[in-house]
C-alpha positions in Angstrom: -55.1 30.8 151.4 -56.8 32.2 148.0 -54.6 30.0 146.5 -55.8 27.1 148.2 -59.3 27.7 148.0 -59.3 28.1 144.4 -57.0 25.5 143.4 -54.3 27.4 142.2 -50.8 25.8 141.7 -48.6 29.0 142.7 -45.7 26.9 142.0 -46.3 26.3 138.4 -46.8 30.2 137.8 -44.4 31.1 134.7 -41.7 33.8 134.9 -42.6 37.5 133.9 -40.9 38.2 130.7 -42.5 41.6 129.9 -40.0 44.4 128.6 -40.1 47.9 129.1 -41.2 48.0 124.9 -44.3 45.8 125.3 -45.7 47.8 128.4 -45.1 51.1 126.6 -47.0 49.9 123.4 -49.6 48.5 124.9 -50.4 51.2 128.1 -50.0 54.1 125.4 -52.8 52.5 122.9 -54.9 51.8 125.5 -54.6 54.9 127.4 -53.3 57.4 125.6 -55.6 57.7 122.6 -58.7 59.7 122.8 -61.6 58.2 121.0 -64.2 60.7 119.9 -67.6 59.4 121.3 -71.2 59.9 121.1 -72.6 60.9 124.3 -75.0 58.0 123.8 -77.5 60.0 126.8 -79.8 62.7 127.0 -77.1 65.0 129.3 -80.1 68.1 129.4 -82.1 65.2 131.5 -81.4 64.9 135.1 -82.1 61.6 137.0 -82.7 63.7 139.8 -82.9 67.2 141.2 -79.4 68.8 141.3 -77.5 68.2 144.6 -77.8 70.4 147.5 -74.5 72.7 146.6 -74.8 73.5 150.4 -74.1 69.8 151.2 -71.1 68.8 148.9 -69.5 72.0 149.2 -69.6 73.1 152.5 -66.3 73.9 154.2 -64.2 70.6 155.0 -63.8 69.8 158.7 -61.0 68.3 160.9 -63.2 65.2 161.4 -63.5 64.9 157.9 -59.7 64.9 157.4 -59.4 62.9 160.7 -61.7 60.4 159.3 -60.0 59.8 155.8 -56.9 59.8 157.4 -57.8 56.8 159.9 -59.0 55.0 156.5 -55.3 55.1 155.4 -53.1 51.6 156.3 -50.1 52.0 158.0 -47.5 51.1 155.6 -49.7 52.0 152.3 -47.6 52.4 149.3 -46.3 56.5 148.8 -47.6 58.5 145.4 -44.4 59.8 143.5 -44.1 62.3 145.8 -42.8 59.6 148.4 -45.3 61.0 151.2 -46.8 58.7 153.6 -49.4 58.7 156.1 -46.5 58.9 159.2 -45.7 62.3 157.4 -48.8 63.6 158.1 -49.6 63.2 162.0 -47.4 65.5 163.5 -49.0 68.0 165.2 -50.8 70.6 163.5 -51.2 69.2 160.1 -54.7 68.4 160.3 -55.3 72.0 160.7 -53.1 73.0 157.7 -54.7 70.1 155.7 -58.2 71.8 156.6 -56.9 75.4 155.3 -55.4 74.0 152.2 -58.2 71.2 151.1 -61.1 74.1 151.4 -59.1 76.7 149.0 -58.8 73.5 146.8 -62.9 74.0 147.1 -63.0 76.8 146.4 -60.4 77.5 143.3 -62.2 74.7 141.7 -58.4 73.9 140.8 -55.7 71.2 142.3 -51.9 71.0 142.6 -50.2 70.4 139.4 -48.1 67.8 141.2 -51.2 65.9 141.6 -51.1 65.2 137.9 -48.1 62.8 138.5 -49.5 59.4 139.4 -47.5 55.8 139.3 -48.6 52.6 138.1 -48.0 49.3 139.5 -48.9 46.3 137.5 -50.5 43.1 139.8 -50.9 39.9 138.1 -54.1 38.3 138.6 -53.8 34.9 140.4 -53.1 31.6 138.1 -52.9 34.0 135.1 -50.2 34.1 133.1 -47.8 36.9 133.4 -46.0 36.9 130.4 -49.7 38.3 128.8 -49.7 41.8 129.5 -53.6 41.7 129.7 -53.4 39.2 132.9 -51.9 42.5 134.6 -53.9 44.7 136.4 -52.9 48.1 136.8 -52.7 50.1 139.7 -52.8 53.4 139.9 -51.5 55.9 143.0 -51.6 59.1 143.4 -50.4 61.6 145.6 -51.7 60.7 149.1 -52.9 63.9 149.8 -54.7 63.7 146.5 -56.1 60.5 147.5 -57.7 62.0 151.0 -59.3 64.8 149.0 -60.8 62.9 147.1 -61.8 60.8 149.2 -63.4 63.3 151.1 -65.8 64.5 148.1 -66.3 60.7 147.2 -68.1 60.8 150.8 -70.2 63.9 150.0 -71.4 62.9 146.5 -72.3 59.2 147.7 -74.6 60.9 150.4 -76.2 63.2 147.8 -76.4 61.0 144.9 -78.6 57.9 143.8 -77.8 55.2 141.0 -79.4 53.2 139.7 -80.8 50.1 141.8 -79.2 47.6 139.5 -75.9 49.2 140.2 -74.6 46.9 143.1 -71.0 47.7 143.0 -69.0 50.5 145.1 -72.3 51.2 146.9 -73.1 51.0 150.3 -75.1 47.8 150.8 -74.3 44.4 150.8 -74.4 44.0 146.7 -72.3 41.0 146.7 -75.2 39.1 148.4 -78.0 40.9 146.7 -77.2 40.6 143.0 -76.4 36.4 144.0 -79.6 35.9 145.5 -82.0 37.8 143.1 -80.1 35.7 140.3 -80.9 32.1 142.1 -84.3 33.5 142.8 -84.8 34.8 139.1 -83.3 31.2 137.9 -86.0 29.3 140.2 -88.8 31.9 139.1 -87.9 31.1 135.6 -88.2 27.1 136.3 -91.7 27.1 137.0 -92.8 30.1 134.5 -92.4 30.9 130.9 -88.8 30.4 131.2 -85.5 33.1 130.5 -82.8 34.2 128.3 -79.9 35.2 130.4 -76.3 37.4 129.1 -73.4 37.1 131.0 -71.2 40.3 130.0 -67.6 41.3 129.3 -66.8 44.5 129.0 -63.0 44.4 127.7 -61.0 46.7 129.9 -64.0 48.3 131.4 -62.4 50.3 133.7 -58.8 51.4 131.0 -61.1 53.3 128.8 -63.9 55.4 130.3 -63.9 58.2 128.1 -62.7 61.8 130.1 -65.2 63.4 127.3 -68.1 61.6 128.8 -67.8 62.1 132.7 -68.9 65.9 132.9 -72.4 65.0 131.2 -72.9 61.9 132.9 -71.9 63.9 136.4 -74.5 66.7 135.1 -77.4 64.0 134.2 -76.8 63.1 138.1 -77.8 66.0 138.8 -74.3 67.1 140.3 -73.5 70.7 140.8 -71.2 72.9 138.5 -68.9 73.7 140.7 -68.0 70.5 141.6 -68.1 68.9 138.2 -66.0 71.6 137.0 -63.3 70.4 139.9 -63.7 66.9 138.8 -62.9 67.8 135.3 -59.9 69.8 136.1 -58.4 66.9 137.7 -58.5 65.4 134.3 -56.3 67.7 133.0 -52.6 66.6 131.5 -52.4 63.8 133.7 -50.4 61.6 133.0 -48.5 57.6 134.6 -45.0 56.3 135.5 -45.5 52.4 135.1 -43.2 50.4 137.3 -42.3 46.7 136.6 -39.4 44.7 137.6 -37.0 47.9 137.7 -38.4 49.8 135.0 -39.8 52.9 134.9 -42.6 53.9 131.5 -44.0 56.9 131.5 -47.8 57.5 129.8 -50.3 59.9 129.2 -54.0 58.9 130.2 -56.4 60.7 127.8 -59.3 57.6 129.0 -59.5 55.0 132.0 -60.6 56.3 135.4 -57.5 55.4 137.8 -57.9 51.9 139.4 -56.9 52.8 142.7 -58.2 56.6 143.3 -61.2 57.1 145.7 -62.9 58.7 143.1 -62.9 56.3 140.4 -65.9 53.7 141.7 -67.9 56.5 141.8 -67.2 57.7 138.1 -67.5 55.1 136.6 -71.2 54.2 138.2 -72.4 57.9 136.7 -70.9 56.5 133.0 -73.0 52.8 133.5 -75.4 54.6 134.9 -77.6 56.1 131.7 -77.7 52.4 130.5 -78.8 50.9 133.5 -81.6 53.2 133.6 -82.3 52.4 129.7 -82.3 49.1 130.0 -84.5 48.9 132.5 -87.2 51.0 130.7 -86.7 48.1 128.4 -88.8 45.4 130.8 -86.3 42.7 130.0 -87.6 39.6 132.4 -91.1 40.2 133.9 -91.2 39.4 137.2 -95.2 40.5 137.6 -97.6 43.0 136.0 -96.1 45.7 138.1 -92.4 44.6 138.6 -90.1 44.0 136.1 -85.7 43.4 135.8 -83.6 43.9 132.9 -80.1 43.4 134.7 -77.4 43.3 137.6 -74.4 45.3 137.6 -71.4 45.0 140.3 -69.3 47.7 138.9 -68.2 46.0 135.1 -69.8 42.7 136.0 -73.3 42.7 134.1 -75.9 40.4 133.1 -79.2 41.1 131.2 -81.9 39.2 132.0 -84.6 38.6 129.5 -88.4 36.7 129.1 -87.1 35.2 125.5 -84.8 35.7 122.8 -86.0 38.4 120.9 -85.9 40.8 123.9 -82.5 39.0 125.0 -81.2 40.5 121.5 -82.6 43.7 121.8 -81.2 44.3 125.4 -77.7 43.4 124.0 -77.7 45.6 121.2 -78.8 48.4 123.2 -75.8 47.7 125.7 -73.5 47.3 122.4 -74.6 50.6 121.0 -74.2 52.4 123.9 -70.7 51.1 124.8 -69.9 51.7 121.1 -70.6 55.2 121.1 -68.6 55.4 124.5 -65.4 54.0 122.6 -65.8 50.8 124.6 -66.0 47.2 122.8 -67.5 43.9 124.5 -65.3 41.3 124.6 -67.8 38.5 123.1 -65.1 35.2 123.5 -66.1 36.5 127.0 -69.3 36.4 127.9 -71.7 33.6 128.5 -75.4 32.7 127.8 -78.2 31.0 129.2 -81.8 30.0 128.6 -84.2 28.0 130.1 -87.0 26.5 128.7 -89.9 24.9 130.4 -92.7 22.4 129.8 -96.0 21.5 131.7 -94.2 19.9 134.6 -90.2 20.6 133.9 -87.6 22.6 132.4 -84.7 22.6 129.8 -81.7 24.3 128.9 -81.2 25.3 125.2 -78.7 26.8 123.5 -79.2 30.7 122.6 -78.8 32.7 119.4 -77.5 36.0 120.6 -74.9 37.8 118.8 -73.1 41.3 118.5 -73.6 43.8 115.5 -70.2 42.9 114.5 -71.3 39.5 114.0 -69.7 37.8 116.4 -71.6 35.0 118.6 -72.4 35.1 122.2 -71.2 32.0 123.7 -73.6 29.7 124.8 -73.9 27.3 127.9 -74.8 23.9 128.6 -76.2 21.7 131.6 -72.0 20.9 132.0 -70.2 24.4 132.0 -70.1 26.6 136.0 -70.1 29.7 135.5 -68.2 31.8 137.7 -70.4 34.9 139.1 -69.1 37.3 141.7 -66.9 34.5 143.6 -69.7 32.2 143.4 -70.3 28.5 140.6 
């Protein structure tokens, strides 16, 4: 039915030609490498007051393990370790599960086995296959890893707060919000002074998160030691077995949170989250004397909004800079730009003059392009 709705011709999709050689070069560059960064944040500054240790690390209950377990399909794919969920509800596991998730807690330290994770690459609809980057890799892990991590995913979302640009992997209907406040900002802009507007692509946003930068950004949040210290070790020597059409590559990750872990939404909001807060400092599009917006984020999806060009640029640089110093790159063939101009009694568009320190151009619309935003023209 996706298909259909978006007027994709499944039958036309080419063969996958990838070899074992082409997934192994490109997965080890893009994960295996370790960038050195510039924590481009002030880590000594918390957002917040650090999180009640009391709440997060409490001991873990049967209805907590009862819960995550319920959240598990029927059916849902096996880590390497070939355990499912059916494994698991024979009588007096919960109870074990209980015992052995809260000396996790409380060693700070996980299995070794958990380390092992495999990869399974999806191609993305009415892309073509034979272009590795058109594959989207998932990672799984353990499914006992996956449940207690999925457990402390619950505690910190209850005890943390991101930004409220960040509309991704939160518990609000995001999806809806970021859409409307962009057709409202659009309208506003009609009968005002007018906006620049940045449509952003962050190439392979969610491959290469640097490991270096997630126990700063956890301690700016204002999470406690203990449990930033558990997150880290679960870093450690971890490493991938890619599976594709019978083949089996293994890879180290030294970057990328895991596309598929309960965990990784929420680390990657704490490594956006220093820029959202920047760049709203910044007063990018003023909505009134009080209230002002600079962007909206769903998870990698951004766009900076801006009262004219100038500011446009100097929201864009900021964004470039910081992702620079992270070892990520935007992907400028990418994005998109907007702005609208008005006059006494209409409005315009014009084209926009917004480039990256690299030099190279931001893309700029016209009154015939759609742009594609969260599902929505």
């Amino acid at each position: 039915m996706k298909y259909v709705r978006e007027g994709i011709d499944w039958l036309k999709d080419p063969v996958d030609t990838l070899n074992p050689t082409d997934i192994q070069t490109f997965y080890t560059g893009l994960w295996s490498e370790s960038p050195a960064i510039a924590i481009p944040f002030d880590q000594n500054d918390h957002d917040m007051n650090e999180s009640s240790t009391e709440e997060i690390l409490s001991a873990i209950t049967n209805k907590e393990i009862k819960t995550r377990l319920s959240k598990i399909k029927n059916g849902s794919a096996p880590g390497p370790d070939g355990m499912e969920k059916r494994h698991l509800n024979q009588r007096g596991t919960r109870e074990a599960l209980r015992l052995f998730f809260n000396l996790l807690l409380i060693t700070q330290r996980q299995p070794r086995t958990w380390n092992e994770n495999k990869t399974i690459l999806m191609p993305k609809p009415g892309k073509d296959p034979n272009n590795i980057e058109n594959l989207r890799p998932i990672t799984i892990s353990p499914i006992l890893c996956r449940m207690y991590w999925g457990i402390i995913d619950q505690r910190l979302r209850a005890n943390t707060k991101f930004s409220q640009r960040q509309k991704g992997f939160v518990s609000e209907p995001g999806c809806f919000y970021n859409i409307h406040a962009l057709n409202e900002i659009l309208r506003l802009a009609k009968t005002r002074q007018g906006l620049v507007l940045i449509q952003l692509d962050i190439s392979k946003a969610f491959d290469t998160i640097p490991h270096k930068a997630i126990h700063p950004a956890l301690r700016r949040l204002g999470i406690p030691s203990t449990i930033r210290s558990s997150i880290i070790n679960s870093y450690q020597s971890i490493h991938t077995n890619i599976e594709h059409k019978g083949s089996r590559v293994g890879v180290q990750l030294r970057r990328g949170v895991k596309q598929g872990d309960p965990l990784s939404p929420f680390l990657f909001n704490t490594i956006m989250n220093p820029l959202l807060d920047q760049l709203e400092e910044m007063r990018g599009y003023k909505i009134n004397e009080s209230q002002s917006i600079s962007s909206l984020a769903f998870a990698d999806d951004l766009i900076l909004v801006a009262d004219n060009m100038e500011k446009a640029q100097l929201l864009l640089t900021t964004t470039e800079k910081y992702l620079e110093n992270m070892g990520m790159k935007i992907a400028s063939k990418k994005c998109t730009s907007l702005q609208v101009q008005t006059t006494k009694d209409s409005w315009y568009i014009s084209n926009t003059d917004l480039h990256l320190t690299t030099g190279n151009r931001i893309p700029s619309s016209n009154t015939t392009d759609i742009t594609e935003y969260l599902g929505g023209h």
